[in-house]
C-alpha positions as CSV (number, residue, x, y, z in Angstrom):
1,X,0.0,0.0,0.0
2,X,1.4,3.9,-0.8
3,X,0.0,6.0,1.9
4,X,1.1,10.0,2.2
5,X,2.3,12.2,5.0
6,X,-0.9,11.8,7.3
7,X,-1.3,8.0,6.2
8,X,-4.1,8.5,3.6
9,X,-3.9,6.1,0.4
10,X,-2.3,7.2,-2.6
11,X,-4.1,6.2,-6.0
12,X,-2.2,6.7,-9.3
13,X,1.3,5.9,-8.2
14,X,3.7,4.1,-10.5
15,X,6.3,1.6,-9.5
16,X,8.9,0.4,-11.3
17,X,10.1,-3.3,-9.5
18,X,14.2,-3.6,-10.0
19,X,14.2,-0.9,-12.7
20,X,11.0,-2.9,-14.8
21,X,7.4,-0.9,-15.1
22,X,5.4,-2.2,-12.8
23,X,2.0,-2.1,-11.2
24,X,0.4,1.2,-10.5
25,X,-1.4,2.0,-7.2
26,X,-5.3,1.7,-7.4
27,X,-7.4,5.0,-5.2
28,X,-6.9,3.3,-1.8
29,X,-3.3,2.7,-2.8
30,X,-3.1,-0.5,-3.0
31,X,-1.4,-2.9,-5.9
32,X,-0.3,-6.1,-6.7
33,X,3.3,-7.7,-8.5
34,X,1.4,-10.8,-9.9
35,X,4.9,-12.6,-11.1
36,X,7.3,-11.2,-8.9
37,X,9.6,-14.0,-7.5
38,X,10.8,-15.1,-4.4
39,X,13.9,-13.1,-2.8
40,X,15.5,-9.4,-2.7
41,X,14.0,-6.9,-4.8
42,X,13.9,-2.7,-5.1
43,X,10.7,-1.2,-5.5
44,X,10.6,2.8,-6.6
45,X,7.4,4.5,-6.6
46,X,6.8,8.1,-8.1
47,X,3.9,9.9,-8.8
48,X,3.8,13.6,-9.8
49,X,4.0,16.2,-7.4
50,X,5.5,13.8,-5.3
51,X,9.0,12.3,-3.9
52,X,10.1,9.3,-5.5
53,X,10.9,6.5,-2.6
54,X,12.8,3.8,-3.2
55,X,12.9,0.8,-1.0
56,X,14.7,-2.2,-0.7
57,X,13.0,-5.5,0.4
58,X,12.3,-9.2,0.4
59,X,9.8,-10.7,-1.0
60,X,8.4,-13.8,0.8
61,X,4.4,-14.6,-1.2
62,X,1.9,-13.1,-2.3
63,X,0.3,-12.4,0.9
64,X,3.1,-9.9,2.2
65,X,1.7,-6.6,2.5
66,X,4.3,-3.8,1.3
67,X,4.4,-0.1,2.9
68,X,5.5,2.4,0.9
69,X,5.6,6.5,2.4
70,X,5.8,8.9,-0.3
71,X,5.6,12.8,0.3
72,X,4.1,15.2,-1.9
73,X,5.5,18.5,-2.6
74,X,3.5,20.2,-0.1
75,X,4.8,17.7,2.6
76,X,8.2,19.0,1.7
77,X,7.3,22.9,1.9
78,X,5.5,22.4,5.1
79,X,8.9,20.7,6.8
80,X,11.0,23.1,4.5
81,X,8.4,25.7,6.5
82,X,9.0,24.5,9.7
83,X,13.0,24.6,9.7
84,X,12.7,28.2,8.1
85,X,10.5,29.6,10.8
86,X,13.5,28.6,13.6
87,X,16.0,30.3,11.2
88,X,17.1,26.9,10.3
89,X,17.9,27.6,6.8
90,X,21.0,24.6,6.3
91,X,18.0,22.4,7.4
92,X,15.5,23.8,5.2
93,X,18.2,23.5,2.3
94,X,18.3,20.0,2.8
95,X,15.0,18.8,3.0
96,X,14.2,21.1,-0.4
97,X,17.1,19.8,-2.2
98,X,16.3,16.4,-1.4
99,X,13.5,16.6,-3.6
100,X,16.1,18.6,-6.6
101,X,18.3,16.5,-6.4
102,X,15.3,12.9,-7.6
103,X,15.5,14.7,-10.6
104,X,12.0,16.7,-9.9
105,X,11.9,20.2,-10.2
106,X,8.7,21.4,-8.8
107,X,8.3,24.7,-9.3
108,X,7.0,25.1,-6.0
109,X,9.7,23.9,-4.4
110,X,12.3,25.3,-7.0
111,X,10.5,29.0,-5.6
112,X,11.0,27.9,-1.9
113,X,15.0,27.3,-2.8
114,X,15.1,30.8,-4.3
115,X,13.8,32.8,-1.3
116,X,15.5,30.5,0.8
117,X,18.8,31.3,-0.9
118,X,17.7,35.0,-1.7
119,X,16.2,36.3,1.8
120,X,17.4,33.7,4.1
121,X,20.7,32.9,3.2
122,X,21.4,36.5,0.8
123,X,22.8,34.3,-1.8
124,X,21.4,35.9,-5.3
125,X,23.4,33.9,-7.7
126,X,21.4,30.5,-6.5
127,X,18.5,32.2,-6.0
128,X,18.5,33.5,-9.8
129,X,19.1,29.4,-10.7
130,X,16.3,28.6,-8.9
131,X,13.7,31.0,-10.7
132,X,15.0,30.5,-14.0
133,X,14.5,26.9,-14.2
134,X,10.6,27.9,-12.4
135,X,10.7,30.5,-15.4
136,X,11.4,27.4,-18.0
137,X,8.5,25.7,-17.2
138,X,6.1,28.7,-16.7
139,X,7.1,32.0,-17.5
140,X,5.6,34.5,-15.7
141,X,6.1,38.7,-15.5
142,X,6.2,38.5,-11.4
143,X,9.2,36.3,-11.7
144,X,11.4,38.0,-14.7
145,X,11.0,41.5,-12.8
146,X,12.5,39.5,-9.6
147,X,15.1,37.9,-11.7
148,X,16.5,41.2,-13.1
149,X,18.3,42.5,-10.5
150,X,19.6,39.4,-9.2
């Protein structure tokens, strides 16, 4: 089963099963590996807006019932949130690029990194990396007039 932050199912997730596409998570989260053999296997479930998670685990029958957390990005800018609020901003970094660094760019989270890195940490020259790749995938007036001056 792929439950989210407050354990609630997620529907719609994929999951590739040692690199192969694999099932993909019905509404109440749940899915099924119908050949999947005996012994060690890697399980990595994405869904967009979300974290990928990987996890490692052994597979016993077809009655095992698999747990799999995945956070979406608001998950990740509520912690992020949290750290920033205690002017924990090396904390914040790191749970924000986490999420970079699976390969998703968000654009909500890619705008969290740049006023983290503009405001919090008075680094421009990240900041301005951060809102162009937000400005590749929507571009948007508010953000070029911010990105000037940096």
């Amino acid at each position: 089963m792929i439950y989210g932050q407050e354990k609630e199912p997620v529907g719609e997730a994929s999951l590739l099963v040692n690199g192969e596409p694999g099932p993909t998570s019905d509404r109440e989260g749940r899915f099924v590996f119908p050949d999947l053999k005996r012994g060690d296997h890697v399980v990595t479930v994405s869904k967009s807006g979300c974290e990928p998670t990987e996890v490692r685990f052994q597979f016993l029958n077809q009655t095992q019932v698999l747990y799999l957390p995945i956070r979406s990005v608001d998950d990740i800018d509520l912690a992020a949130e949290l750290e920033l609020r205690e002017s924990r901003f090396a904390q914040a970094e790191e749970i924000l690029i986490a999420f970079v660094e699976d390969g998703t760019s968000e654009p909500e989270v890619c705008l969290a990194l740049a006023d983290l890195y503009e405001y919090g940490l008075g680094d421009a020259e990240r900041a301005a990396a951060q809102l162009r790749i937000v400005l590749r995938q929507r571009p948007a007036d508010e953000l070029h007039k911010r990105l000037y001056p940096l």
